[in-house]
PDBQT receptor file of N, H, CA, C and O in Angstrom, charges set to zero:
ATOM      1  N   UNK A   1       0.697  66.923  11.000  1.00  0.00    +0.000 N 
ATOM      2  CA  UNK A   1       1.603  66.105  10.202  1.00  0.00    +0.000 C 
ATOM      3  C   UNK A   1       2.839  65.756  11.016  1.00  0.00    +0.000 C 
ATOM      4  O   UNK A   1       3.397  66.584  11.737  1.00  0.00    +0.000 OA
ATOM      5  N   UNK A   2       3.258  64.466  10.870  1.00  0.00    +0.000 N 
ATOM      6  H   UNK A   2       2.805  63.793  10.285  1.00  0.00    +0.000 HD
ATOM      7  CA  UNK A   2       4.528  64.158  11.610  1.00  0.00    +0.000 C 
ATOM      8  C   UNK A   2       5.513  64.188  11.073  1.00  0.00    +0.000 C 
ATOM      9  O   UNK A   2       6.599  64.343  11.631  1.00  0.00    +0.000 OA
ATOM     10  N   UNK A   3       5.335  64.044   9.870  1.00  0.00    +0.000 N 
ATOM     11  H   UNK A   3       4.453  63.917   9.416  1.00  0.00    +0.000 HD
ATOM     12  CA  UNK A   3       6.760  63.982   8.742  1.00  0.00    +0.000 C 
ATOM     13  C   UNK A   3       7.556  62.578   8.471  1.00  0.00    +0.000 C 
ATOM     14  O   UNK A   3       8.627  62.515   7.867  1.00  0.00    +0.000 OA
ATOM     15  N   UNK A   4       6.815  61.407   9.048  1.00  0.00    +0.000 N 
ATOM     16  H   UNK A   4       5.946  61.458   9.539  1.00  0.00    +0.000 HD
ATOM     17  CA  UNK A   4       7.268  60.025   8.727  1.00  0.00    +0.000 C 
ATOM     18  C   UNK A   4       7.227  59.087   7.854  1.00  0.00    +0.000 C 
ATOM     19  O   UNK A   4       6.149  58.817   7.324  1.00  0.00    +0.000 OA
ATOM     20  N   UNK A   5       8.021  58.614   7.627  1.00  0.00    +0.000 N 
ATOM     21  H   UNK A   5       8.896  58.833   8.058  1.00  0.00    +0.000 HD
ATOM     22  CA  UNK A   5       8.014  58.079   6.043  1.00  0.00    +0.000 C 
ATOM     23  C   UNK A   5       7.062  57.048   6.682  1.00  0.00    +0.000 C 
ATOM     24  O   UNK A   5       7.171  56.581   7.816  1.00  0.00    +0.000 OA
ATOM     25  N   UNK A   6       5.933  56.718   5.595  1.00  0.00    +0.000 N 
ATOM     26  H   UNK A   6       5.845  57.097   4.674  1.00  0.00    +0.000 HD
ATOM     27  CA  UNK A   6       5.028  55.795   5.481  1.00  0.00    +0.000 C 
ATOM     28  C   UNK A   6       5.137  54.463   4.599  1.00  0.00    +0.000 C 
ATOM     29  O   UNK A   6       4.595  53.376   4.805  1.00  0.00    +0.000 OA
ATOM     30  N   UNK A   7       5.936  54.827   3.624  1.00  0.00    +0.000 N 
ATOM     31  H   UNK A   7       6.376  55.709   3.457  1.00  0.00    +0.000 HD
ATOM     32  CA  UNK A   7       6.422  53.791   2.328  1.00  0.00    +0.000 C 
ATOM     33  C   UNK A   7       7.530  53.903   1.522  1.00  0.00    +0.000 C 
ATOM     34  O   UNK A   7       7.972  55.038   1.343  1.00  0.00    +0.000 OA
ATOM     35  N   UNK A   8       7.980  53.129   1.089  1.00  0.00    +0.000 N 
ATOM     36  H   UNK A   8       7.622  52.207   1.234  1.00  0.00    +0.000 HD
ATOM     37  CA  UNK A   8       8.896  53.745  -0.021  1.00  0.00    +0.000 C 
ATOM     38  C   UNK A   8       9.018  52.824  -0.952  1.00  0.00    +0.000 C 
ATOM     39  O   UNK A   8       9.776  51.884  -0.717  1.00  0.00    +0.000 OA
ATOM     40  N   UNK A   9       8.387  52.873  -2.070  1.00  0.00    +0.000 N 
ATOM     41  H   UNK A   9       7.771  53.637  -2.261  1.00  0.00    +0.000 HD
ATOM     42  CA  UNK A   9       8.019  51.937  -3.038  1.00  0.00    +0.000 C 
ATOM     43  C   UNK A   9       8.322  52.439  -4.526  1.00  0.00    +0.000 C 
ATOM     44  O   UNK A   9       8.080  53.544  -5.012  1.00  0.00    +0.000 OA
ATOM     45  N   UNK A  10       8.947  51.269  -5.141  1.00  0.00    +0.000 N 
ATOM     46  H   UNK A  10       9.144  50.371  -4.746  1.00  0.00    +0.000 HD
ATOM     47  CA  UNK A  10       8.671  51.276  -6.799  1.00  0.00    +0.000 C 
ATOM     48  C   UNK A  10       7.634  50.934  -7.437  1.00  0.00    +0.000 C 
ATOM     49  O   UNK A  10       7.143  49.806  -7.422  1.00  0.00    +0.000 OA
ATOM     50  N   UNK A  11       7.233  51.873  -8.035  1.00  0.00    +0.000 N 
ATOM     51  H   UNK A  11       7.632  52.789  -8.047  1.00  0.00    +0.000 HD
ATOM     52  CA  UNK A  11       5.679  51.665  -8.534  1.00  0.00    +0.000 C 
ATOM     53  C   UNK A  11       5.944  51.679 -10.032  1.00  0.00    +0.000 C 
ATOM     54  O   UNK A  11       6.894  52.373 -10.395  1.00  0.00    +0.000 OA
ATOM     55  N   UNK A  12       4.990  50.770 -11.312  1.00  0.00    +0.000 N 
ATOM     56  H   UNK A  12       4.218  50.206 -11.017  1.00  0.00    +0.000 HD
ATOM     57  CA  UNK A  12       4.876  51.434 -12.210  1.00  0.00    +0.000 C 
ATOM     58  C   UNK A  12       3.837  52.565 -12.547  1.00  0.00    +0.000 C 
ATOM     59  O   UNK A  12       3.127  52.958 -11.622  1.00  0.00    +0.000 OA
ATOM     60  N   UNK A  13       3.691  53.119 -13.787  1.00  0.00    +0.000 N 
ATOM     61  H   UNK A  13       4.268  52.800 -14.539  1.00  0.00    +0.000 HD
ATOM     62  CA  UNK A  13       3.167  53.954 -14.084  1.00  0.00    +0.000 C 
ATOM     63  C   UNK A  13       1.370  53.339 -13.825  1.00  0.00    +0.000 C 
ATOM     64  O   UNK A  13       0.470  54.067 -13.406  1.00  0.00    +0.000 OA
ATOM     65  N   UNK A  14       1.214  51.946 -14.175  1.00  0.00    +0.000 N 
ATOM     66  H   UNK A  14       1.945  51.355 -14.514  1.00  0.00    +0.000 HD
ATOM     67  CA  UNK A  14       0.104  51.389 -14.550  1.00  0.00    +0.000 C 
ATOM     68  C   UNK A  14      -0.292  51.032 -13.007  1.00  0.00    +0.000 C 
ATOM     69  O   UNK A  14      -1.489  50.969 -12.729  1.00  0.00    +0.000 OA
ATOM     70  N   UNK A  15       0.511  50.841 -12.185  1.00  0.00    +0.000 N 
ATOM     71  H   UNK A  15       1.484  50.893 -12.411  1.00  0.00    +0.000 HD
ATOM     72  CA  UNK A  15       0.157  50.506 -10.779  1.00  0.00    +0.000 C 
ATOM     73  C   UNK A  15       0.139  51.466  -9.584  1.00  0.00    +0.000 C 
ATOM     74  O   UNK A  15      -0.212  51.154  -8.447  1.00  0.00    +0.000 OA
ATOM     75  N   UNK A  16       0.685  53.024 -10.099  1.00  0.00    +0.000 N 
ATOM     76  H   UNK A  16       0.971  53.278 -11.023  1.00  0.00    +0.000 HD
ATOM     77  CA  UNK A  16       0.566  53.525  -8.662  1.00  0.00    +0.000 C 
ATOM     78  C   UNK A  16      -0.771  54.549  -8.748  1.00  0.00    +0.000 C 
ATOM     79  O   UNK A  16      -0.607  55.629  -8.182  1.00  0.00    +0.000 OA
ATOM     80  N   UNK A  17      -1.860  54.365  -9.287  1.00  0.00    +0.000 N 
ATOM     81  H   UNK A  17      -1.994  53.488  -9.747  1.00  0.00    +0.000 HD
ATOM     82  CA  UNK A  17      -3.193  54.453  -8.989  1.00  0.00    +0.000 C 
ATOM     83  C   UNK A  17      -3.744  53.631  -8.408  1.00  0.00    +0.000 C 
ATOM     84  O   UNK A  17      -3.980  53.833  -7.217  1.00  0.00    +0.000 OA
ATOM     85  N   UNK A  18      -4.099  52.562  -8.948  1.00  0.00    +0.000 N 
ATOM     86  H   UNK A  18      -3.908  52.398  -9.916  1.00  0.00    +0.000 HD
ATOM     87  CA  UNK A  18      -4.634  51.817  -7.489  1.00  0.00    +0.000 C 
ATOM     88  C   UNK A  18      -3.815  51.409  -6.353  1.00  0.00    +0.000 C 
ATOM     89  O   UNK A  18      -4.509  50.863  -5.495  1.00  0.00    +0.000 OA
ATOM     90  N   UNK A  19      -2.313  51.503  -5.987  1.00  0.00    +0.000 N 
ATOM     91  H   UNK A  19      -1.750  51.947  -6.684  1.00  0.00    +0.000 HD
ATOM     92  CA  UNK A  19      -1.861  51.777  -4.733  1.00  0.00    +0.000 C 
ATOM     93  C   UNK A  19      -2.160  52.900  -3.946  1.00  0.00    +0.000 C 
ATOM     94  O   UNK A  19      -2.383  52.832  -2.738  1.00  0.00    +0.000 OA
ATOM     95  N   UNK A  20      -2.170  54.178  -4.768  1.00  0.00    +0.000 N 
ATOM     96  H   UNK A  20      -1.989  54.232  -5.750  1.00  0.00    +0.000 HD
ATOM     97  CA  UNK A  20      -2.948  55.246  -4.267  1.00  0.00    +0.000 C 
ATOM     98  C   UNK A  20      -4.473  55.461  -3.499  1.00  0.00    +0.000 C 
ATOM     99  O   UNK A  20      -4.835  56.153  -2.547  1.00  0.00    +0.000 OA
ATOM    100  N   UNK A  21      -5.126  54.563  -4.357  1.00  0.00    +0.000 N 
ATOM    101  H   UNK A  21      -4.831  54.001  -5.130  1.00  0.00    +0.000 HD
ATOM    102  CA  UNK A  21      -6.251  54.359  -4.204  1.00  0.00    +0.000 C 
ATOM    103  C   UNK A  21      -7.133  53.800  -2.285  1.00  0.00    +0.000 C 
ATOM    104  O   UNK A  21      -8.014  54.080  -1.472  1.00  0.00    +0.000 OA
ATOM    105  N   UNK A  22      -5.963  52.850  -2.606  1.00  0.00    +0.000 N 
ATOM    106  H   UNK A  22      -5.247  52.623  -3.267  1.00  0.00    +0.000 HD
ATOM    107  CA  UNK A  22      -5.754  51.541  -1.275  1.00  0.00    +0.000 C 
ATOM    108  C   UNK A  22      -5.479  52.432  -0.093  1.00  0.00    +0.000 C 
ATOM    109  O   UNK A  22      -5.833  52.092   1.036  1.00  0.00    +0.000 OA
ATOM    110  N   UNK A  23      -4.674  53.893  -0.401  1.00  0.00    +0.000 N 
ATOM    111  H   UNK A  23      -4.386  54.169  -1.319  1.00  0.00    +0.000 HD
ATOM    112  CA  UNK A  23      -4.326  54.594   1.185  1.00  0.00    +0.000 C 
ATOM    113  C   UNK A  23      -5.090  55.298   1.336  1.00  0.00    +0.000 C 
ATOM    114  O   UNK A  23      -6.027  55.621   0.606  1.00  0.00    +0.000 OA
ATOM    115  N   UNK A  24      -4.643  55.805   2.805  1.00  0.00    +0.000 N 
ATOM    116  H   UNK A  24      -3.882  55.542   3.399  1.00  0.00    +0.000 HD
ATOM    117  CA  UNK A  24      -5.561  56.700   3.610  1.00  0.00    +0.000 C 
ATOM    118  C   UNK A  24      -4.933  57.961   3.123  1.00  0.00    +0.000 C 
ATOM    119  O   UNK A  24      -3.720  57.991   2.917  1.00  0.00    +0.000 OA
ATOM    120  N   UNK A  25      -5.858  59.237   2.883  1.00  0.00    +0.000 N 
ATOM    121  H   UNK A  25      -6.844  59.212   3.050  1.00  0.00    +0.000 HD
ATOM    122  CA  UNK A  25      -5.545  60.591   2.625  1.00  0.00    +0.000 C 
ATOM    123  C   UNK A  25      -3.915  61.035   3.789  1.00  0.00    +0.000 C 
ATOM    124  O   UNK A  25      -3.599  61.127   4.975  1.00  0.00    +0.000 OA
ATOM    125  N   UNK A  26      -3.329  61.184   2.381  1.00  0.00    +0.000 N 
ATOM    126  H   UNK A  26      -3.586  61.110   1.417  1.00  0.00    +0.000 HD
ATOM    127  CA  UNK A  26      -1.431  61.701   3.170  1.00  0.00    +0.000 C 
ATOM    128  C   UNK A  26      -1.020  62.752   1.979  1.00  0.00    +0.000 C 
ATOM    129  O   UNK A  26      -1.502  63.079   0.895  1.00  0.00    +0.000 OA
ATOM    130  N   UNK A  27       0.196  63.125   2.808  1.00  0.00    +0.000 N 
ATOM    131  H   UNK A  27       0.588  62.859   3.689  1.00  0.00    +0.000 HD
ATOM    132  CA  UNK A  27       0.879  64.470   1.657  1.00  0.00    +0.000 C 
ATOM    133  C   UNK A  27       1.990  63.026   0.604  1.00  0.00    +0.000 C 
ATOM    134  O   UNK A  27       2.417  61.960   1.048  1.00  0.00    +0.000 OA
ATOM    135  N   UNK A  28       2.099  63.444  -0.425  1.00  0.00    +0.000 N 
ATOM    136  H   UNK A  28       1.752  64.310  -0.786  1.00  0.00    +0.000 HD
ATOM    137  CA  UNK A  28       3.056  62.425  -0.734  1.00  0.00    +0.000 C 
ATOM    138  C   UNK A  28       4.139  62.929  -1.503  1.00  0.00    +0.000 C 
ATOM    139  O   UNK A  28       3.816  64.024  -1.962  1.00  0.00    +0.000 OA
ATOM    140  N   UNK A  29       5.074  62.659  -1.775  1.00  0.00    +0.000 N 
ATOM    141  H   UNK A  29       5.338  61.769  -1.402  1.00  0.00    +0.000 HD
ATOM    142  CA  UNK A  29       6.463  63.329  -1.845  1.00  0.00    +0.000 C 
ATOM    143  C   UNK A  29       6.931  62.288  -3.059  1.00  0.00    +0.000 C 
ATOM    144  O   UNK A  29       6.826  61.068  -2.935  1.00  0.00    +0.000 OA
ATOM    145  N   UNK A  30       7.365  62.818  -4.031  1.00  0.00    +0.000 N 
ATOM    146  H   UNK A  30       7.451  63.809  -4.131  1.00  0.00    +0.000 HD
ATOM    147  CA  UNK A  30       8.123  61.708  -4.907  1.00  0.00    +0.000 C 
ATOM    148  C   UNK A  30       8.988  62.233  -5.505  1.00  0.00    +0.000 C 
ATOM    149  O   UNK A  30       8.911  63.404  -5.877  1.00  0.00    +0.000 OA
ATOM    150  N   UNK A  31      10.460  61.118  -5.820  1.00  0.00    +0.000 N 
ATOM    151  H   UNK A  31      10.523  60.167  -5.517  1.00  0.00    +0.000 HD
ATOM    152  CA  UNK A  31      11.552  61.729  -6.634  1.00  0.00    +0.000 C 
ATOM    153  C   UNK A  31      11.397  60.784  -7.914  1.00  0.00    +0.000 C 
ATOM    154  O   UNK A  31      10.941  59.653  -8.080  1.00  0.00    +0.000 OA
ATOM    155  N   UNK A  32      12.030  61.833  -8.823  1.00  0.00    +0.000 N 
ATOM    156  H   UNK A  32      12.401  62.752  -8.688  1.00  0.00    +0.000 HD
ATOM    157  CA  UNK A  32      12.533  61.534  -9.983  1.00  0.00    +0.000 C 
ATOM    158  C   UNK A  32      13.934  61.492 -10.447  1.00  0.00    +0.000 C 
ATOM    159  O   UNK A  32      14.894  61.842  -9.760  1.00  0.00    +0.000 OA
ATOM    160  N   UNK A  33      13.980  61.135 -11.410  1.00  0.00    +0.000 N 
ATOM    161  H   UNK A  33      13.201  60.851 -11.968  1.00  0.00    +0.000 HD
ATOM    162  CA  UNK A  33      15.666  60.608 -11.764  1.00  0.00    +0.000 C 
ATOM    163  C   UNK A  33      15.444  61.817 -12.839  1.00  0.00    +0.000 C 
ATOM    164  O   UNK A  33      14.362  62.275 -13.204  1.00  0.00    +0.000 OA
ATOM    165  N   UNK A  34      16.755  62.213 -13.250  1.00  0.00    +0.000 N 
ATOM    166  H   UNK A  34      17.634  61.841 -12.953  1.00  0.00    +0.000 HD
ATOM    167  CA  UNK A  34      17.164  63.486 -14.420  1.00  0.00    +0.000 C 
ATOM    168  C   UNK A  34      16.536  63.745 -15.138  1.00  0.00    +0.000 C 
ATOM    169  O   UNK A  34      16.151  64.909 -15.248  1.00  0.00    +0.000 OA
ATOM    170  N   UNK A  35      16.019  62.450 -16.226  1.00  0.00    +0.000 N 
ATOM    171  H   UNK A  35      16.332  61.505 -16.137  1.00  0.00    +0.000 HD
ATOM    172  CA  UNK A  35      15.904  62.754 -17.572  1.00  0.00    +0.000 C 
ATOM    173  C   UNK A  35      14.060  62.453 -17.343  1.00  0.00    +0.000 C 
ATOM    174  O   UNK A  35      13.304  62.394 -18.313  1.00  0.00    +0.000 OA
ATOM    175  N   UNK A  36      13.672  62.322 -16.168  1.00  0.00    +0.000 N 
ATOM    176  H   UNK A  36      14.286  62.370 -15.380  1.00  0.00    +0.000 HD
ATOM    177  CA  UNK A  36      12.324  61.669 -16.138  1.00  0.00    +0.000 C 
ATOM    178  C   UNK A  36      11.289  62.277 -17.173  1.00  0.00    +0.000 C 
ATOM    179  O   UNK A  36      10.476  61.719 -17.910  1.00  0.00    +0.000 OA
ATOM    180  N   UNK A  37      11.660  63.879 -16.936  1.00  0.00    +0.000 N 
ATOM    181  H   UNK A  37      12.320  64.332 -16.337  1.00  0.00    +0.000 HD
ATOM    182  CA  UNK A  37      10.773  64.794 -17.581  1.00  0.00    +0.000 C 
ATOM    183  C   UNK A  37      10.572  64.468 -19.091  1.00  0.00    +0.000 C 
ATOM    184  O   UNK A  37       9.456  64.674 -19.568  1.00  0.00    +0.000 OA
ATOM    185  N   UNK A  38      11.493  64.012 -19.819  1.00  0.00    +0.000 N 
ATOM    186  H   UNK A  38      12.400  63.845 -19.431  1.00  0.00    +0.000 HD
ATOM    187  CA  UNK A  38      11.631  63.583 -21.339  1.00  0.00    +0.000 C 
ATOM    188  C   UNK A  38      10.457  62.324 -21.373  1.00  0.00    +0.000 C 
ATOM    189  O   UNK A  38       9.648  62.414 -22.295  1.00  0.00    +0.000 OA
ATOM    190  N   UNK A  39      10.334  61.376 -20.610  1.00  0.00    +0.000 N 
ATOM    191  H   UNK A  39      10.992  61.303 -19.861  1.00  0.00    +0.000 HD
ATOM    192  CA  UNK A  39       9.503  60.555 -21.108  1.00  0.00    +0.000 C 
ATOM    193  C   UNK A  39       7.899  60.844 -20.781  1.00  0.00    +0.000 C 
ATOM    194  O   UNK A  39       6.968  60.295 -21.371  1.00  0.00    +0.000 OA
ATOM    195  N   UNK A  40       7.790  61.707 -19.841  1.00  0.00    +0.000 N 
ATOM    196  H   UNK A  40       8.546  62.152 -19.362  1.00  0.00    +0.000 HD
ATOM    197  CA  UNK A  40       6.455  62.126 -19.090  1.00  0.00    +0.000 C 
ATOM    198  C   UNK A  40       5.759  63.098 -20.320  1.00  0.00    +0.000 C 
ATOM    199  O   UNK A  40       4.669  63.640 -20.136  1.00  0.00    +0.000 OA
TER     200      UNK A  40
């Protein structure tokens, strides 16, 4: 692993499966904002 950012994208909920889909096997890292947990 190199540790390089590959993307950094806004995805919706309905679209970041098939963006997922489209890549090659990677570790992937994502942030959330505060209150994210309330709507999930």
């Amino acid at each position: 692993m190199s540790g390089e950012v590959r993307f950094r994208k806004k995805l919706t909920r309905q679209r970041f499966p098939q963006f997922m889909a489209e890549q090659e096997p990677c570790m992937v890292a994502m942030e959330a904002y505060g209150s994210a947990h309330l709507l999930g």
